[in-house]
N, C-alpha and C positions, 0 to 999 in steps of 0.2 A: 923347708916348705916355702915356696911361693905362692902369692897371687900378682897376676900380673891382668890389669884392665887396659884396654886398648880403644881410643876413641868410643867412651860408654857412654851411651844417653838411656834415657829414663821420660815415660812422658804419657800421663793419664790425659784422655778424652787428646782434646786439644793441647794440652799446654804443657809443654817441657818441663821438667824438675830438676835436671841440668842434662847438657851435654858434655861428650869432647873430655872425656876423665881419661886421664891418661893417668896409671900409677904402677909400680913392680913396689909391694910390700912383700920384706922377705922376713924368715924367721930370724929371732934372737933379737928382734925389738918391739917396738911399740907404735901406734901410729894414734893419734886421734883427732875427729872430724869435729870443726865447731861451726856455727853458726847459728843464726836467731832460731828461735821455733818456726816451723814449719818453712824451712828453709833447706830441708833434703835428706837429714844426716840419718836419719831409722830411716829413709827407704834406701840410700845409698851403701849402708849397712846390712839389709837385708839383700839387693843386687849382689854384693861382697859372701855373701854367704850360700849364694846361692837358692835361696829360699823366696826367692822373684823375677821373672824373666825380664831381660834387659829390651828395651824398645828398638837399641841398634846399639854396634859395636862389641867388642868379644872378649869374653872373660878367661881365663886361662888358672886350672892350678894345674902344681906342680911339685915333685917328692922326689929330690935327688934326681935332678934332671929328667923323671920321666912323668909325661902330662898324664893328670887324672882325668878318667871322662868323667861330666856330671851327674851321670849318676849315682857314682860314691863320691860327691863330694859333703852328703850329709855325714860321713863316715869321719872327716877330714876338720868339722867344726863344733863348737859348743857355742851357742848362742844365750845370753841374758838381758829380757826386756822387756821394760814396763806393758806390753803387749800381749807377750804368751804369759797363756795361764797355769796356774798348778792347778793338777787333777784334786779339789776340794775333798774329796766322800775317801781319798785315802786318810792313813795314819802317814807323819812320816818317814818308818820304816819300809810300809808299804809303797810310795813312792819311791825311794831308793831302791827299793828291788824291782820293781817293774821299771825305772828307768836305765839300772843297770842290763836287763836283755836286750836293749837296745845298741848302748854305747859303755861299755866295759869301764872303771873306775881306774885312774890311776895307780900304780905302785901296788897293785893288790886291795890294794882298798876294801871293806866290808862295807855295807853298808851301815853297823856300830862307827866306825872306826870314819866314816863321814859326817853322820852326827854331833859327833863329839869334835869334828872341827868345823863343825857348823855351829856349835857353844851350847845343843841344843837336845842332850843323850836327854834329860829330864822331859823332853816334849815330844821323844820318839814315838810312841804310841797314843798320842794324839791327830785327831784328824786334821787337815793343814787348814780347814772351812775355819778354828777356832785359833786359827793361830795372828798375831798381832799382824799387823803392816810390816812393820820393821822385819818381822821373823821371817815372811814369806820374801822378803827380799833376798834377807840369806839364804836361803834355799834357792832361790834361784841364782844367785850367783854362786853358790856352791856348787851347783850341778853343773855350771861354767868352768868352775874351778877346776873342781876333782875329777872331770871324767879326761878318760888318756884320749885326749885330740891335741891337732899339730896346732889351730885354728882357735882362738879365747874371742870372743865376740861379746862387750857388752856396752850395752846402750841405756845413757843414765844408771849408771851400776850404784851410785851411795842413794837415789830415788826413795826414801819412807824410810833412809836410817838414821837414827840418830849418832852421840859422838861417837860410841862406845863402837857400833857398824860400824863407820867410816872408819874408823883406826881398823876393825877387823879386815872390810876391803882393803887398805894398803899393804897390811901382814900378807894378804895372801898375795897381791900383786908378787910384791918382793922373793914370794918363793913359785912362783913360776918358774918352768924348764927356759933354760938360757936357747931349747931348740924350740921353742914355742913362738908365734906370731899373734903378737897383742891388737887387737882395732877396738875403739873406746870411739861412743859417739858423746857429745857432750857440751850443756854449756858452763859447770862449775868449775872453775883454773883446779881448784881441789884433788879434784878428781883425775886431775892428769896432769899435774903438779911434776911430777917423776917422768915422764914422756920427753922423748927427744925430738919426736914429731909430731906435730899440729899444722894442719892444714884445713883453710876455713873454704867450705864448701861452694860458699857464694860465687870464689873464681870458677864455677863450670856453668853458672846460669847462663 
């Protein structure tokens, strides 16, 4: 899996968020974007995902040399971030089944057998409105995790966890597919401590 952005700008009302992104993120590593708050890196990430139109310049994926059109390219990622919400009024069994017709679970996956690596089989059948901060974080970085995409996308991923998350986050970094493409937006070193690349935003303003 490729992404490859080609002279990318970004730019609400008047004013720029950056330009002039030029980057090829390929699979089998990592990348992560830092810089101050509000300094670009969730919407730069969200352009990357496809999940916001670019202001100019051209984004490109790509699967064994042959280009995705964008409209499967929601097909092609998992996104995790303080922004999107969990459906509340489910249980979260019920969430994992209805996110599963969407985007299929890695390795066969159950929805049990998600749970349970989310630390969380005792809270399945709870609804997610009662579940702690900490907990709704794993779940959503679970469903980053576990679902079979070429594309892992998360932004502020250890956000409301305490140590006990953050160690869980690293676990699963570590067992990510070696054909998977990592993007992590972020300002904790922690968090992307393991990362070969960091690239601070600000050079595109």
């Amino acid at each position: 899996m490729e992404i490859v952005a080609s002279q990318l700008g970004k730019k609400y009302r008047k004013e720029w968020i950056f330009r002039r992104v030029d980057l090829t993120l390929t699979a089998g590593t990592s990348y992560t974007f830092v810089g101050p708050n509000g300094s670009g890196k969730s919407t730069l990430l969200q352009l990357l995902a496809g999940s916001l139109p670019v202001t100019e310049g051209k984004l490109t994926y790509s699967r064994k040399g042959a280009v995705i059109e964008p409209d499967y390219w929601f097909q092609q990622v998992s996104l995790a971030a303080p922004y999107l919400e969990l459906v509340e009024e489910l249980t979260l069994t019920e969430l994992l089944i209805f996110h599963q017709t969407f985007k299929p679970f890695k390795q066969n996956m159950t929805p049990d057998d998600v749970a349970e690596r989310l630390l969380l089989t005792n809270a399945r059948h709870k609804e997610i409105k009662y579940f702690s901060s900490g907990m709704k974080q794993r779940v959503k970085l679970g469903l980053a995790f576990f679902t079979d995409s070429p594309v892992v996308i998360l932004d502020e991923p250890t956000s409301n966890l305490d140590r006990q998350g953050a160690a869980w986050y690293h676990e699963q970094v570590r067992q990510l597919s070696p054909d998977q493409l990592l993007l992590i937006g972020s300002n904790q070193p922690e968090e992307y401590d393991f990362c070969p690349n960091v690239l601070d935003v600000t050079q595109w303003k």
